[in-house]
C-alpha positions in Angstrom: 108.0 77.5 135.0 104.1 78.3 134.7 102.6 76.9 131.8 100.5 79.9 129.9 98.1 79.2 126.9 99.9 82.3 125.1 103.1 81.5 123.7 106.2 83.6 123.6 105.9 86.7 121.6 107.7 86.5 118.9 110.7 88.9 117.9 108.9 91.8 116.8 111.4 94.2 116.5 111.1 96.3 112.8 113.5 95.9 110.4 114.4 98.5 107.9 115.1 98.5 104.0 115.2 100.6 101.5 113.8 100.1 97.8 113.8 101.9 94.7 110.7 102.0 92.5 110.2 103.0 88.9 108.4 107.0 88.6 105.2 104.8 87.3 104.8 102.5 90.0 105.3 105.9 92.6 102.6 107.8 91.3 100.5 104.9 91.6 101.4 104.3 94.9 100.3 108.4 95.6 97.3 107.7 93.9 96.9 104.7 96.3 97.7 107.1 99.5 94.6 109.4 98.1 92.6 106.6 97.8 92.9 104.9 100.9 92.2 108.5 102.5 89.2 109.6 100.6 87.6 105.7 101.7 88.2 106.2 105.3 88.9 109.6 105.7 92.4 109.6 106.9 95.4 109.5 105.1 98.0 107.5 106.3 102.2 107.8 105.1 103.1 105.7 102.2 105.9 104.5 104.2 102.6 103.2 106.6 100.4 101.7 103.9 103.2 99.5 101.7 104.6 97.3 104.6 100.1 96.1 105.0 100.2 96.0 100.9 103.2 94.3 101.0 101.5 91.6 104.0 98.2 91.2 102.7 99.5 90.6 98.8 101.7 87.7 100.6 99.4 86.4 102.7 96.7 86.0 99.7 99.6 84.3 97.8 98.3 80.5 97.8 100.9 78.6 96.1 103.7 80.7 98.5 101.9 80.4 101.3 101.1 76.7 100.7 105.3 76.1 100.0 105.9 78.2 103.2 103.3 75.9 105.8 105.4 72.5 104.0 109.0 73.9 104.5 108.0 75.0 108.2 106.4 71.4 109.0 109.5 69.9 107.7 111.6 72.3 109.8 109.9 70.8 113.0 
């Protein structure tokens, strides 16, 4: 077997689910849509724009992420 420097790609098939969110929390989700348009002029779906909130509000979660990088060396 040939020895690459990239690794496997990892399974990046999507997965779906469906929430429910309170009438306040989807207007301010709209507002967010109109928002993220008017700053660079293209508006992309809702259904687009929460799965990168959703990443980038994980992914600046220290304390998770910190938890997450232990269990995973631990896992090894």
């Amino acid at each position: 077997m040939i020895d690459l420097k990239l690794p496997k790609l990892p399974d990046r098939t999507p997965v779906k689910i469906t929430i429910t969110v309170m009438p306040d929390l989807y207007r301010l989700l709209q507002d967010y849509v109109a928002a993220y348009a008017e700053a660079y002029g293209h508006e992309e779906p809702l259904t687009e724009l929460i799965p990168a909130m959703l990443a980038s509000f994980i992914e600046s979660d220290r304390g998770f992420m910190k938890r997450r990088r232990s269990l995973m060396g631990q896992n090894e």
